[in-house]
Structures are given as C-alpha cells and as structure tokens.
PyMOL commands that place a pseudoatom at each C-alpha (Angstrom):
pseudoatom trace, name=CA, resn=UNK, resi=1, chain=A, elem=C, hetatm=0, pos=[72.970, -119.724, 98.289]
pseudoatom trace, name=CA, resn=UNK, resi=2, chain=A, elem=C, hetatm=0, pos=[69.602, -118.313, 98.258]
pseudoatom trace, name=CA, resn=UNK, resi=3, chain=A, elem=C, hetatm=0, pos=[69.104, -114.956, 100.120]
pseudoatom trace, name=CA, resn=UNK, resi=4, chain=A, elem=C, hetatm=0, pos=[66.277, -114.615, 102.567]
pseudoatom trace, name=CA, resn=UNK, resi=5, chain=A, elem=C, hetatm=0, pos=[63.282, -113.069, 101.865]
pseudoatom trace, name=CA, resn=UNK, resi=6, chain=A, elem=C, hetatm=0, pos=[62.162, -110.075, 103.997]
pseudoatom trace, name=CA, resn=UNK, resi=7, chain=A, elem=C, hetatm=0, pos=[59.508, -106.865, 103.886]
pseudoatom trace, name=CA, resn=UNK, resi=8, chain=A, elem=C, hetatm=0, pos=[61.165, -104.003, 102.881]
pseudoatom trace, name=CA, resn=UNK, resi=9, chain=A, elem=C, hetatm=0, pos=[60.006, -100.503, 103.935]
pseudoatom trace, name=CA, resn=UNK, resi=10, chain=A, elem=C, hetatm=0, pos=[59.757, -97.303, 102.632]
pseudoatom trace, name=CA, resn=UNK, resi=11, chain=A, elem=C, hetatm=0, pos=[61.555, -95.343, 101.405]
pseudoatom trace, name=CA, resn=UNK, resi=12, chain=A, elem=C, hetatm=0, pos=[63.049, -97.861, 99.527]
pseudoatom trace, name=CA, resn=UNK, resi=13, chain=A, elem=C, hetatm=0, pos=[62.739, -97.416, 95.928]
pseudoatom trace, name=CA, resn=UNK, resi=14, chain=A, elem=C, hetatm=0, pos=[61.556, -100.781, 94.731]
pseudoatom trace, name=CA, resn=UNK, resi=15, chain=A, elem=C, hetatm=0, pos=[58.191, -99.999, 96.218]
pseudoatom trace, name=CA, resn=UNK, resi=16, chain=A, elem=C, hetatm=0, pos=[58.130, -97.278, 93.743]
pseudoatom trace, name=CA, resn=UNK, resi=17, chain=A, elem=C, hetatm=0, pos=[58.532, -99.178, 90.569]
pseudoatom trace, name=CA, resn=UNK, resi=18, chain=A, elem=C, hetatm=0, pos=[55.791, -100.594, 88.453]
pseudoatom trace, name=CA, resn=UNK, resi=19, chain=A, elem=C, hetatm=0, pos=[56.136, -104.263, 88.553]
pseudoatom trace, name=CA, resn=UNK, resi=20, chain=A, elem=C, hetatm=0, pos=[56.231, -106.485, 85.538]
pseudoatom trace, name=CA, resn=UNK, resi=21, chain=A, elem=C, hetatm=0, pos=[53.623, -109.639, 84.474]
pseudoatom trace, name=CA, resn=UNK, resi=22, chain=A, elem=C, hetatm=0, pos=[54.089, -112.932, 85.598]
pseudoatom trace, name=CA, resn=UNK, resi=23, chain=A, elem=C, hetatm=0, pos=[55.382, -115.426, 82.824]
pseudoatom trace, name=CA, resn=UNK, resi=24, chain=A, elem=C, hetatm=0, pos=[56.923, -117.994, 84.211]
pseudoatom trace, name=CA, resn=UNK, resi=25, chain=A, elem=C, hetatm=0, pos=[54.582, -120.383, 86.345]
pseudoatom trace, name=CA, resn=UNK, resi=26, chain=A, elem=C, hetatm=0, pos=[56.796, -122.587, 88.201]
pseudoatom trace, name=CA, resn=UNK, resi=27, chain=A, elem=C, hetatm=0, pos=[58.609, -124.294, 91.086]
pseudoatom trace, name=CA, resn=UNK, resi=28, chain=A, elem=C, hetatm=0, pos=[60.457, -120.880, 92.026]
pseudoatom trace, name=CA, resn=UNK, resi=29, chain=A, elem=C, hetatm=0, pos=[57.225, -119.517, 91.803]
pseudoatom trace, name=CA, resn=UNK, resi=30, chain=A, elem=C, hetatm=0, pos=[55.278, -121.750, 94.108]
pseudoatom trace, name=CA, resn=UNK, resi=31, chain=A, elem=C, hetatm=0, pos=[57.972, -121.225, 96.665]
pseudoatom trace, name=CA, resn=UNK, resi=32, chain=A, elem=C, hetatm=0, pos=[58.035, -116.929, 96.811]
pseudoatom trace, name=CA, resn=UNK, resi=33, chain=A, elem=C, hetatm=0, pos=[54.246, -117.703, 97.319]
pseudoatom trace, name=CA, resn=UNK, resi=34, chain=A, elem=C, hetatm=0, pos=[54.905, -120.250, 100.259]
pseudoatom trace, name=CA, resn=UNK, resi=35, chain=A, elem=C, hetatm=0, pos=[57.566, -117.758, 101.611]
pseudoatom trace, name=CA, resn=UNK, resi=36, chain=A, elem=C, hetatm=0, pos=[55.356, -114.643, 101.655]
pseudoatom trace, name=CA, resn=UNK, resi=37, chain=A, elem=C, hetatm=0, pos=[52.425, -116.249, 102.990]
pseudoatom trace, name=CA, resn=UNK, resi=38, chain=A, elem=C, hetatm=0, pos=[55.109, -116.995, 106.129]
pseudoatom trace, name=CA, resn=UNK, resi=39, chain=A, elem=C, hetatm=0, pos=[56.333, -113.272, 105.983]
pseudoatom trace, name=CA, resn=UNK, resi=40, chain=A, elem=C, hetatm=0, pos=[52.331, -112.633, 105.614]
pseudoatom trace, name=CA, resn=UNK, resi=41, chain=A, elem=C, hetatm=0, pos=[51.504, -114.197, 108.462]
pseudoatom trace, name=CA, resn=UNK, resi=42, chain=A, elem=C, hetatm=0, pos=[54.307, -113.071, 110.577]
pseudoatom trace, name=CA, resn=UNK, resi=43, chain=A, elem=C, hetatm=0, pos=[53.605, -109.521, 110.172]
pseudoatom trace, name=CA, resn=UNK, resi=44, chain=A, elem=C, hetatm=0, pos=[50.230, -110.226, 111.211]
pseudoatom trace, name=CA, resn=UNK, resi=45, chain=A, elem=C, hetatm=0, pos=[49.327, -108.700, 108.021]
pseudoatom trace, name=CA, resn=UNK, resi=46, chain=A, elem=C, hetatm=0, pos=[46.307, -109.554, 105.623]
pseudoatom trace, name=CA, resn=UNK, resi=47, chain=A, elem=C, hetatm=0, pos=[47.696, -109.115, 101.945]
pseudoatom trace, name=CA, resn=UNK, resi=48, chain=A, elem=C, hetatm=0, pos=[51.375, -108.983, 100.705]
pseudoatom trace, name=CA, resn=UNK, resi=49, chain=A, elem=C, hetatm=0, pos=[52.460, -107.587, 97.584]
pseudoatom trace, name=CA, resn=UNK, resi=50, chain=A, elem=C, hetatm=0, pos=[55.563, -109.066, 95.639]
pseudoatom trace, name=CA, resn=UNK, resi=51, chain=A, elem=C, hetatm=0, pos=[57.621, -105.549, 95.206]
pseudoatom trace, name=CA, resn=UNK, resi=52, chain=A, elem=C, hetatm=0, pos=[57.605, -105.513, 99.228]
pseudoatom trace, name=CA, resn=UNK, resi=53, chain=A, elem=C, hetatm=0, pos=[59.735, -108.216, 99.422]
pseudoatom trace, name=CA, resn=UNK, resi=54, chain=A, elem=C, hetatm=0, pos=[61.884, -107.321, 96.810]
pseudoatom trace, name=CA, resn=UNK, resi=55, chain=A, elem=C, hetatm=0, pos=[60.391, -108.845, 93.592]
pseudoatom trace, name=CA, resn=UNK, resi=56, chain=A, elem=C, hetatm=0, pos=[59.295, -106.610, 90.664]
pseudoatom trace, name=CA, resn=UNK, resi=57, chain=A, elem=C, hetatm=0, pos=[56.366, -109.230, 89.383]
pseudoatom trace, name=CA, resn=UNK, resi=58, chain=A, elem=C, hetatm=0, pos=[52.583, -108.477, 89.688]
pseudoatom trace, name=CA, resn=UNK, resi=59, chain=A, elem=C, hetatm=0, pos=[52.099, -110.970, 92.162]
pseudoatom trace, name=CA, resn=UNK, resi=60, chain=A, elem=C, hetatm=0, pos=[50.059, -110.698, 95.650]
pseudoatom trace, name=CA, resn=UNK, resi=61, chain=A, elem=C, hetatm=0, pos=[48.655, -112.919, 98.498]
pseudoatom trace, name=CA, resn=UNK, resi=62, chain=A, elem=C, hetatm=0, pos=[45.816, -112.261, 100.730]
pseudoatom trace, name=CA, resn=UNK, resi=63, chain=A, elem=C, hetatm=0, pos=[44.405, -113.908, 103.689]
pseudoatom trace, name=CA, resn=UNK, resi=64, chain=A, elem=C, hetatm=0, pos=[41.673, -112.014, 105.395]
pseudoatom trace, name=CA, resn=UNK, resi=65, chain=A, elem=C, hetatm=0, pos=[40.644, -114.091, 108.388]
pseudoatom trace, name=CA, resn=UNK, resi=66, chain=A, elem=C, hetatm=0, pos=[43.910, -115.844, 109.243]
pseudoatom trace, name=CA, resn=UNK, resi=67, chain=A, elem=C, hetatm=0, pos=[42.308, -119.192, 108.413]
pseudoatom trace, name=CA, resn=UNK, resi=68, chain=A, elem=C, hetatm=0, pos=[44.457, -121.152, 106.230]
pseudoatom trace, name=CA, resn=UNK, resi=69, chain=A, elem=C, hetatm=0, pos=[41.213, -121.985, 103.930]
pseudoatom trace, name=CA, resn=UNK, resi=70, chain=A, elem=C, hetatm=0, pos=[41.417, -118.669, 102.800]
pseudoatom trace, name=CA, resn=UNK, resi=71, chain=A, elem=C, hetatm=0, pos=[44.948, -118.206, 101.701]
pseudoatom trace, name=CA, resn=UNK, resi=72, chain=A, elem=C, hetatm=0, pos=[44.846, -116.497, 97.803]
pseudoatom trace, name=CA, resn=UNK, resi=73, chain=A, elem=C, hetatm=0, pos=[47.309, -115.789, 95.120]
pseudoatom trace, name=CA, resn=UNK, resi=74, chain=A, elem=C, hetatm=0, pos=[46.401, -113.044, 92.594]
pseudoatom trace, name=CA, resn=UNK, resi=75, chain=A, elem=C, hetatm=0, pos=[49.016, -113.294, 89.951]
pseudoatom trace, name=CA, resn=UNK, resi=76, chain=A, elem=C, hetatm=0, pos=[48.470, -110.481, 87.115]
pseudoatom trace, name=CA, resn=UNK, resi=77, chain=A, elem=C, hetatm=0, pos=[45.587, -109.091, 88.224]
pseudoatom trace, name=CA, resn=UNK, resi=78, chain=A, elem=C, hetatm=0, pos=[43.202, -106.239, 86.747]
pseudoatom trace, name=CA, resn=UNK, resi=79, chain=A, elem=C, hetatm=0, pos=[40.682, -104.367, 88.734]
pseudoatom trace, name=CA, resn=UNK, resi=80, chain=A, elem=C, hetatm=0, pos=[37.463, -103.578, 86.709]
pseudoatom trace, name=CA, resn=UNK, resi=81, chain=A, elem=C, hetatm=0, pos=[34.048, -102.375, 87.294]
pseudoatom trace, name=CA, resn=UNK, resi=82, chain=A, elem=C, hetatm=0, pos=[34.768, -100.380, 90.147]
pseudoatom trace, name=CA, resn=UNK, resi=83, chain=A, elem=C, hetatm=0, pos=[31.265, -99.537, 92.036]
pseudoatom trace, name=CA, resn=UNK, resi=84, chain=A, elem=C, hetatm=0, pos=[30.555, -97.284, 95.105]
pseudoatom trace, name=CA, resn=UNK, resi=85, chain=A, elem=C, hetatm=0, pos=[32.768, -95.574, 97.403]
pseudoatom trace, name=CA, resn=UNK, resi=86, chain=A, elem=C, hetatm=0, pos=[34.094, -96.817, 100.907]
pseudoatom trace, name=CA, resn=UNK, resi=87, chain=A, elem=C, hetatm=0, pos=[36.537, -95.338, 103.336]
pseudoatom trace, name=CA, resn=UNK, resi=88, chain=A, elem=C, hetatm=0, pos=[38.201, -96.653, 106.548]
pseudoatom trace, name=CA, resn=UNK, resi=89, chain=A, elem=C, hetatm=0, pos=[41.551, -97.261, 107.722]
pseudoatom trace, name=CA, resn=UNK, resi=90, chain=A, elem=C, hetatm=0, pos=[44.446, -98.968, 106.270]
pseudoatom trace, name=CA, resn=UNK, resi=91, chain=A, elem=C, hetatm=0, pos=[47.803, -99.856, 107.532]
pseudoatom trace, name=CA, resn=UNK, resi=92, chain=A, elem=C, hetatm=0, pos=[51.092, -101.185, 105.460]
pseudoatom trace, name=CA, resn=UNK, resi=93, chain=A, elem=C, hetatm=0, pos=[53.539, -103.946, 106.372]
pseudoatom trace, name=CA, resn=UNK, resi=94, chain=A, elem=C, hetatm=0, pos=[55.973, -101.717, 104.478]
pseudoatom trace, name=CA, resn=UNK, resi=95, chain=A, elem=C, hetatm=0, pos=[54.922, -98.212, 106.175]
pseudoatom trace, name=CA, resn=UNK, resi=96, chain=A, elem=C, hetatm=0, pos=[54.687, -100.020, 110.024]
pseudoatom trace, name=CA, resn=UNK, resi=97, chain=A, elem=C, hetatm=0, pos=[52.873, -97.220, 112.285]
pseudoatom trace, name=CA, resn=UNK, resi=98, chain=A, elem=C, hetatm=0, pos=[50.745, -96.003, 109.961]
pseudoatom trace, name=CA, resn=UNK, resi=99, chain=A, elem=C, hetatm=0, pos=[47.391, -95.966, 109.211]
pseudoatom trace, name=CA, resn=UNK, resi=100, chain=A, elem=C, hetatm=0, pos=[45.345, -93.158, 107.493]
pseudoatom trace, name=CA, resn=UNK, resi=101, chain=A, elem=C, hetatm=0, pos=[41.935, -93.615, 106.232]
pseudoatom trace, name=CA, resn=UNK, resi=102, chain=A, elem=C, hetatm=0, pos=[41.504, -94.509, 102.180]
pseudoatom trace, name=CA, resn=UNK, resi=103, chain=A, elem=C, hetatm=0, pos=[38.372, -94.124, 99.906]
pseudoatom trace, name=CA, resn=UNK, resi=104, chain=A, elem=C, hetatm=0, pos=[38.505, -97.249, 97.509]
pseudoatom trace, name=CA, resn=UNK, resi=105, chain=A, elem=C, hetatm=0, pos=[35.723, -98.233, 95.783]
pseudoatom trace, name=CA, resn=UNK, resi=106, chain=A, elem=C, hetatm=0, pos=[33.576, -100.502, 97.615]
pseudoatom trace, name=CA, resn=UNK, resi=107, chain=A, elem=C, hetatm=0, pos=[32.754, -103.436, 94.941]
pseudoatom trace, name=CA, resn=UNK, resi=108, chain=A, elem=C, hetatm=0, pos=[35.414, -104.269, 92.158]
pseudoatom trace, name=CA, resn=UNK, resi=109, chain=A, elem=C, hetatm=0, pos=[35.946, -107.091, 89.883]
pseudoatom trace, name=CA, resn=UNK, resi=110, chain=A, elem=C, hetatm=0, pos=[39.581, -108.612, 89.691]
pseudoatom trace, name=CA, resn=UNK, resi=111, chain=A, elem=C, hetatm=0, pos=[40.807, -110.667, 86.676]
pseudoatom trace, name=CA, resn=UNK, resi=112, chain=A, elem=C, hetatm=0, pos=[43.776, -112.799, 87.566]
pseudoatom trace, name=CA, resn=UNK, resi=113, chain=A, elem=C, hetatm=0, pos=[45.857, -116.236, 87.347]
pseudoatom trace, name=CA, resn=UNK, resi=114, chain=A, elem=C, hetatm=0, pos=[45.871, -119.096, 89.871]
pseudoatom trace, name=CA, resn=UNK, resi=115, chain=A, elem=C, hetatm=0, pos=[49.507, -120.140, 90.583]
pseudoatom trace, name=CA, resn=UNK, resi=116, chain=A, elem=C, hetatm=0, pos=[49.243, -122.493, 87.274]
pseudoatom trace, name=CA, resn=UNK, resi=117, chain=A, elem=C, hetatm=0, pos=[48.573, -119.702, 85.516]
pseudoatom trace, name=CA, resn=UNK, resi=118, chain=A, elem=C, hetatm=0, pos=[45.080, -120.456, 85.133]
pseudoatom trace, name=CA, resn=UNK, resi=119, chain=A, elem=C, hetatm=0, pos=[42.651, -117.348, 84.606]
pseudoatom trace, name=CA, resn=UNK, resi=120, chain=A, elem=C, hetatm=0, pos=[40.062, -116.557, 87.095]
pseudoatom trace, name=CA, resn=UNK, resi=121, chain=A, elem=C, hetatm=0, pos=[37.419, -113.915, 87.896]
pseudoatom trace, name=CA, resn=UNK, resi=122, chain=A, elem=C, hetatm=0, pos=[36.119, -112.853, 91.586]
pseudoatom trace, name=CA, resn=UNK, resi=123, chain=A, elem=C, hetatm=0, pos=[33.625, -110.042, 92.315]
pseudoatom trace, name=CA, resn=UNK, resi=124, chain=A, elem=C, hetatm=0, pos=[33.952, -108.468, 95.542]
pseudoatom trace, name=CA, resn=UNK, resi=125, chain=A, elem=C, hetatm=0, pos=[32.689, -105.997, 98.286]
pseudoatom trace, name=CA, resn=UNK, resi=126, chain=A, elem=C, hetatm=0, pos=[33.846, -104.593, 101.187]
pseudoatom trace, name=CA, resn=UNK, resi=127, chain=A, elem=C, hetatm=0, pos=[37.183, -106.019, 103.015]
pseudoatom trace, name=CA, resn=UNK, resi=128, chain=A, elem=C, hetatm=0, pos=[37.969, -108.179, 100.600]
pseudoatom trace, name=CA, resn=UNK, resi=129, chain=A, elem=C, hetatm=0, pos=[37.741, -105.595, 97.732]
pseudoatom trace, name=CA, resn=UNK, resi=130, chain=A, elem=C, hetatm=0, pos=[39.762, -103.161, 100.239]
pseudoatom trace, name=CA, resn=UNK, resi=131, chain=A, elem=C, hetatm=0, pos=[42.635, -105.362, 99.998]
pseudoatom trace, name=CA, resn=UNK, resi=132, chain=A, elem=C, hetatm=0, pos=[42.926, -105.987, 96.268]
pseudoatom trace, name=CA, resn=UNK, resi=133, chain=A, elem=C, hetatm=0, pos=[42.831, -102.489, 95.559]
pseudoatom trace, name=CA, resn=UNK, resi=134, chain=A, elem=C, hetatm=0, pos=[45.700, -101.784, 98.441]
pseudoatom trace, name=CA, resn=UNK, resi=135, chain=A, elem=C, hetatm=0, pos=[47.439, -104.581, 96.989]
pseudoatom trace, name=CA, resn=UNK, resi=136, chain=A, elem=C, hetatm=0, pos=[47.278, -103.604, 93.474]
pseudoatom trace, name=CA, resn=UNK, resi=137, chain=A, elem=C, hetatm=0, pos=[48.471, -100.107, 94.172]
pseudoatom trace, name=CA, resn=UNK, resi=138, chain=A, elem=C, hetatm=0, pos=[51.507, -101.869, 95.058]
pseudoatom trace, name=CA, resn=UNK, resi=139, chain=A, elem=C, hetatm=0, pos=[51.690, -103.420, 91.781]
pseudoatom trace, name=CA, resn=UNK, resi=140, chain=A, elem=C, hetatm=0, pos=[51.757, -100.324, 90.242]
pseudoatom trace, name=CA, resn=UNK, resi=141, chain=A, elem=C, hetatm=0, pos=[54.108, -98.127, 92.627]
pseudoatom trace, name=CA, resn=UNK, resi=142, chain=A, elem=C, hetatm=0, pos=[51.714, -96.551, 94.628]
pseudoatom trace, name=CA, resn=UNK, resi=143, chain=A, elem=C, hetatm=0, pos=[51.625, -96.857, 98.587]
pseudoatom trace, name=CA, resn=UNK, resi=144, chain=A, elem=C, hetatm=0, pos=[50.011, -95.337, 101.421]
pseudoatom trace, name=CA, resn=UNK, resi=145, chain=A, elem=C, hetatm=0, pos=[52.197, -91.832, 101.857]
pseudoatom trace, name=CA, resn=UNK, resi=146, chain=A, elem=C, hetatm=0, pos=[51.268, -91.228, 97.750]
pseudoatom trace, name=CA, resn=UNK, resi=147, chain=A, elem=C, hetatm=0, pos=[47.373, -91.132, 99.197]
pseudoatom trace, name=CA, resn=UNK, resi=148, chain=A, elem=C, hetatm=0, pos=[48.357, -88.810, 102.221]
pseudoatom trace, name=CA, resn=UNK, resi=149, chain=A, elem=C, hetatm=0, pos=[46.051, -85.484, 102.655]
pseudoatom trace, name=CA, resn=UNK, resi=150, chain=A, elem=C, hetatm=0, pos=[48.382, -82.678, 104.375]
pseudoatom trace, name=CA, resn=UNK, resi=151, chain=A, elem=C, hetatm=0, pos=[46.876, -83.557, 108.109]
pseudoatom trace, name=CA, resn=UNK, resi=152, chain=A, elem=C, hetatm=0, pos=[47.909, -87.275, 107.556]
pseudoatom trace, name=CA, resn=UNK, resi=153, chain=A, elem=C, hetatm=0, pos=[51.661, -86.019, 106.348]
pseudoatom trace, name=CA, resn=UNK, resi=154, chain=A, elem=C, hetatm=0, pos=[52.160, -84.325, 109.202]
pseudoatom trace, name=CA, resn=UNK, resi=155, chain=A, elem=C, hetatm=0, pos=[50.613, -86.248, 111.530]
pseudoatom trace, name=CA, resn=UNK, resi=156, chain=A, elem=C, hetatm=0, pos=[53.348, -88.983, 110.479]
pseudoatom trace, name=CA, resn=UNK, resi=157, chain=A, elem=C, hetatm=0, pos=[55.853, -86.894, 109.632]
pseudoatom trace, name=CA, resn=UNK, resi=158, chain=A, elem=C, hetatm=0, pos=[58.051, -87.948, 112.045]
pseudoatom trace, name=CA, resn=UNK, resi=159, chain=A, elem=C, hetatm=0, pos=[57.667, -91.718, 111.447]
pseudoatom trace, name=CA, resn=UNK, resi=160, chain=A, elem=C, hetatm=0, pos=[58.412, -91.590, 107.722]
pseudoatom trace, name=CA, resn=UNK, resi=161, chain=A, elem=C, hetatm=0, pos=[61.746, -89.891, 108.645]
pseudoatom trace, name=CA, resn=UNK, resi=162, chain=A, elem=C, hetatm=0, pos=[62.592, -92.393, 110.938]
pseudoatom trace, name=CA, resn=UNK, resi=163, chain=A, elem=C, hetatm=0, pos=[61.725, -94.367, 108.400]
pseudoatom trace, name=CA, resn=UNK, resi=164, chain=A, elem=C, hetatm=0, pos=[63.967, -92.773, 105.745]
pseudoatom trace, name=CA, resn=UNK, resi=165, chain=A, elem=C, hetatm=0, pos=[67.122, -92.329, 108.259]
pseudoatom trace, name=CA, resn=UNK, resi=166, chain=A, elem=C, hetatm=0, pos=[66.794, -96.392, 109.017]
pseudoatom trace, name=CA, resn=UNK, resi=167, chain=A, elem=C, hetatm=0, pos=[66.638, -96.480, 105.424]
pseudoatom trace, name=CA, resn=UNK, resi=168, chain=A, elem=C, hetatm=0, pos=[69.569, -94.262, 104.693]
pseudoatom trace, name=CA, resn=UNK, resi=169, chain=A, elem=C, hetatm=0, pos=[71.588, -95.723, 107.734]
pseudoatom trace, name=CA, resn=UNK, resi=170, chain=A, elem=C, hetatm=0, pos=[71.400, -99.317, 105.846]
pseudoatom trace, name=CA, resn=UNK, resi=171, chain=A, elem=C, hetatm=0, pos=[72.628, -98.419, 102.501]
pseudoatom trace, name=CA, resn=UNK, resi=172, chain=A, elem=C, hetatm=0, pos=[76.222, -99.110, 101.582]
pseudoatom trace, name=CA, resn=UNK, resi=173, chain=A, elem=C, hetatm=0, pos=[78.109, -96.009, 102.025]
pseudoatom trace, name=CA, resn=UNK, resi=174, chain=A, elem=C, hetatm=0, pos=[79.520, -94.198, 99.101]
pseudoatom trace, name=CA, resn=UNK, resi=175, chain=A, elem=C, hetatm=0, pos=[83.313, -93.697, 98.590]
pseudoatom trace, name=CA, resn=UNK, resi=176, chain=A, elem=C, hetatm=0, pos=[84.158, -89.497, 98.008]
pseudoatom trace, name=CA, resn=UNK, resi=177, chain=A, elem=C, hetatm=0, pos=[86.233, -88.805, 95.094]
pseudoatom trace, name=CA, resn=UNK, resi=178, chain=A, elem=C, hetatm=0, pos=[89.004, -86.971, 95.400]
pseudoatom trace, name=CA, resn=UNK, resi=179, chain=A, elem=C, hetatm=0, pos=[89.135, -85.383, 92.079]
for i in range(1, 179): cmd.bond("trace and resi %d" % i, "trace and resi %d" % (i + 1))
show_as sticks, trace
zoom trace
C-alpha cells in the first residue's frame, strides 16, 4: 500500500540532507510530480521541492501564477551565471509563518531535465529566478532559518519552537534502558 504524500516541516532532518540526481525517468516519477503539484497547489504555494515531501532526489515544481499553463518540473537542475542582486520576502511551505526577506541574485540561468529526462536551459529574472534559487537551496539542504540574520531569529523564535515541539511530539518515543 502506498503511503501518502505530505509537506514535512522543519525541524525535520530530511530537509537537511543534500538530495541525490534523478536517474530513473519513469511512471513513479511522473506520478510524485502529479502528487506535488496537488500538495503545491493546496498549500497555496508557488514551488515545491522533492526533500519536503520526503524524497531525497533533486527534483522541484514551480507554478508562479496558479495557471495550469505554467506548471514546471526542474529535475537536476544547476544554477549558473548568477547576475545582480534582489531582495524581498520569502515564505516556506515547510517553515509555515514565516517570511524574512532574502537577497538572491536577480537573473540566473538553470540547466535541467524535462520529466523524460530531456535537457533544457531557461534564463530568468526576477520572480521566476526567486523561486529556482529558493527551490534549489532545498536541493542542497539549505532552508529559510539557515539564511536568518539575528533580528529574523528572534523575531520567529517562538514559531520555530513550536515548530520543533510538534516535531518532537510526533516522533516515536524511545524505550529507556534499564541497564
């Protein structure tokens, strides 16, 4: 029986791993895509990376207007040519209640495969650009608290321990030994 897929939050440790290429293109493929465009979508969120629903692949989908038209899969993607600097606020389906303002770069290329595994190239500004870089960082282990200044730590300090005590709250609990 196949488990349902879900967004998981911080601080759970799979968001902190690096996640591994892509090599198989297929039908179990195709459906974690369909499934986290629904999660996407759901969460009212623009991008979702693989590791937050569980899966260690570099793997993400975007949508950044909510029309269906514009539904994209990045699958082993490489940022390049990074040009100019842009900050404004971002916000994490896996950090929910938070939002701190990022500098990315504002133009970047991205070097990727469709879900065939066909290689593509896309250069982008702005928004778009925004999102592949937030996106990657997932990829790669890094979310939103890891680009905290001090005033954005405390400001939601006492989110991210809610956060952790939910966290800690639904982990199996550990049997003492007695000796």
């Amino acid at each position: 029986m196949e488990t349902q897929l879900q967004i998981i939050y911080y601080p759970d440790p799979r968001l902190k791993k690096i996640s591994q290429p892509v090599t198989a293109f297929d039908d179990k493929l195709v459906t974690l895509v369909d499934q986290m465009f629904t999660l996407m979508r759901q969460a009212k969120g623009v991008g979702l990376a693989a590791p937050q629903v569980g899966q260690n692949i570099r793997l993400f989908v975007m949508n950044h207007d909510g029309d269906p038209a514009h539904d994209r899969v990045y699958i082993n993607p490489q940022l390049s040519d990074a040009d100019g600097d842009d900050e404004a606020e971002e916000g994490c389906l896996s950090l929910p209640k938070v939002n701190i303002d990022v500098l990315r770069s504002q133009t970047i290329r991205i070097t990727a495969q469709d879900i065939t595994g066909k290689p593509f190239e896309q250069i982008e500004t702005g928004y778009l650009a925004r999102i592949w870089q937030h996106e990657t960082d997932h990829l790669n282990g890094i979310l939103l608290t890891d680009r905290m200044g001090p005033v954005a730590t405390m400001t939601y300090r006492k989110i991210l321990r809610d956060l952790e005590a939910d966290y800690a709250e639904s982990q199996p609990k550990k049997k003492k030994r007695l000796f």
